[in-house]
Structure formats: structure tokens, C-alpha cells
N, C-alpha and C positions, 0 to 999 in steps of 0.2 A: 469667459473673459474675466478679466481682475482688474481692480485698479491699483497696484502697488507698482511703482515707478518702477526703471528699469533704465541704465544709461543707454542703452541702445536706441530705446523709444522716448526718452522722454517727453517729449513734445505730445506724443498721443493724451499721453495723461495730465499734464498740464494746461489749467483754464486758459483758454485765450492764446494759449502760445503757438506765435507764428500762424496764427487769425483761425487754429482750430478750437473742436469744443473737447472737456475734455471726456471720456468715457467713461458713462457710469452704469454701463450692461442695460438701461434701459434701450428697447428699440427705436431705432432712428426712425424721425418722422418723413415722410417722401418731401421732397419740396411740392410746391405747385404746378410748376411745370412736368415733374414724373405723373404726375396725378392726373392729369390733364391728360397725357401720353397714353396712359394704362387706359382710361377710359374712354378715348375713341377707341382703343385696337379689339376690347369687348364691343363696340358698333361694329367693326367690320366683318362682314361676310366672309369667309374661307373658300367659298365657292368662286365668289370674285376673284379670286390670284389663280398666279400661273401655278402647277403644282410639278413636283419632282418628287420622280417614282426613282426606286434601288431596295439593295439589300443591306441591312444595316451590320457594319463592322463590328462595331460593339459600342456600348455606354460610354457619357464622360461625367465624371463626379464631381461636384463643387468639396469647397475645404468642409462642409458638415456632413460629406457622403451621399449627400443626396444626389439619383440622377439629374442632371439638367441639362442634357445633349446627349448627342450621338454624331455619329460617323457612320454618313450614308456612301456607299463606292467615294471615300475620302473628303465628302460635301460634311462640313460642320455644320449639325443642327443643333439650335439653340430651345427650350423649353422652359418652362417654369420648372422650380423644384416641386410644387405641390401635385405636377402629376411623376413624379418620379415613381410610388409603389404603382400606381396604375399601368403604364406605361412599361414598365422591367416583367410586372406579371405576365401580360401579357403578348408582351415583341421581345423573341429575343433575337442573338449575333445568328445572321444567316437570312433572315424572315429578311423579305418584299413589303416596305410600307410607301405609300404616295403623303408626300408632306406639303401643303399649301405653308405659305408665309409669305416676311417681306426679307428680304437681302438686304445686308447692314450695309451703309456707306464708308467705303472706305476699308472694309475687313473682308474675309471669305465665311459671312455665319450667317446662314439663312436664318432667322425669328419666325418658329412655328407658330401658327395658328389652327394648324391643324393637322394630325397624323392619324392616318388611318394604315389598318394592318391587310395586306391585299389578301390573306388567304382568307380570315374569320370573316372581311369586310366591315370589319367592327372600328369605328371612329373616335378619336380622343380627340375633345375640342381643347385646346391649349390656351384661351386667353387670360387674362390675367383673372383672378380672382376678387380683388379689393382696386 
């Protein structure tokens, strides 16, 4: 990222305009309420949900490349990116994984909590990190 203006965006980079802040590459702080979010969903159990089993289509990439989903028999799964090298080493397009999470409100993107890979039996706990 940069901060040199740009008519397309100008708003992003300008203090205060249109009630944003402006971007200065440092990293955005979570509100209170994210924070609050992330740290029950490290309390909850992966054992407690319902889970959904399939074979994984393949990867989805965020815009720095990093995995953070998949496409289970067409079921969007959602992940963090910090297990994305984890996760691509060892599951790939074809493999059988059982996914606990919760189902977003209002979208079709189940939020992992947990993928496990059916043949190795080997578990990726998915919660958040921080």
C-alpha cells in the first residue's frame, strides 16, 4: 500500500473524508466488538458443531494469496489465512476432509473451526489466533 492520492480513491487517503481515516500502511486495529468475536470462537469446542464431510474442489485465495477457503462438493469454506501453508501442504483438490464450524447468517460460507483430513486423520484446529 502507499499513500500518494489517486482521483479514483481519493477519499481513502484523505483524513476524515466522508467519516474515513486516512491510510498510513500501519495495521488496522480490530474494533472491540471483533475482538470480543475472535475470543469466544478460540472458547468453543469443534467437537460441539455439526460437522460436513466431502472432497475438497480446490483452494480460494485472498488478494495477498494466501489460502483462506475451499470448496467442499461446491460448500464454501471459510478459514483463517494463517493456516493457509498448513492446510494446502497437507489437503489437497480430490482428498476427503470433515469440517466443523458455524454457517454465516445470511451467505452460503460455512466458518471453520476445524478441518480434519479423513485419510491421514490428522486435525487443523482453525480458530483464530490473537
Amino acid at each position: 500500500m502507499h499513500n500518494a492520492p489517486h482521483a479514483e480513491h481519493q477519499e481513502v487517503h484523505a483524513p476524515n473524508a466522508r467519516g474515513r481515516r486516512a491510510y498510513d500502511g500501519a495495521p488496522q486495529e480490530q474494533a472491540p466488538n471483533d475482538r470480543a468475536f475472535h475470543a469466544a470462537l478460540r472458547t468453543v469446542d469443534p467437537a460441539s458443531l455439526s460437522s460436513t464431510e466431502g472432497a475438497v474442489e480446490r483452494f480460494l485465495s485472498n488478494l495477498h494469496g494466501d489460502a483462506d477457503g475451499l470448496l467442499l462438493d461446491g460448500q464454501q469454506v471459510h478459514f483463517p489465512p494463517h493456516m493457509s501453508e498448513a492446510l494446502t501442504k497437507s489437503i489437497k483438490a480430490g482428498d476427503r476432509v470433515e469440517v466443523r464450524g458455524l454457517k454465516c447468517r445470511g451467505v452460503d460460507v460455512l466458518m471453520a473451526l476445524s478441518i480434519t483430513a479423513t485419510k491421514s486423520k490428522k486435525t487443523f484446529d482453525c480458530a483464530p489466533k490473537h
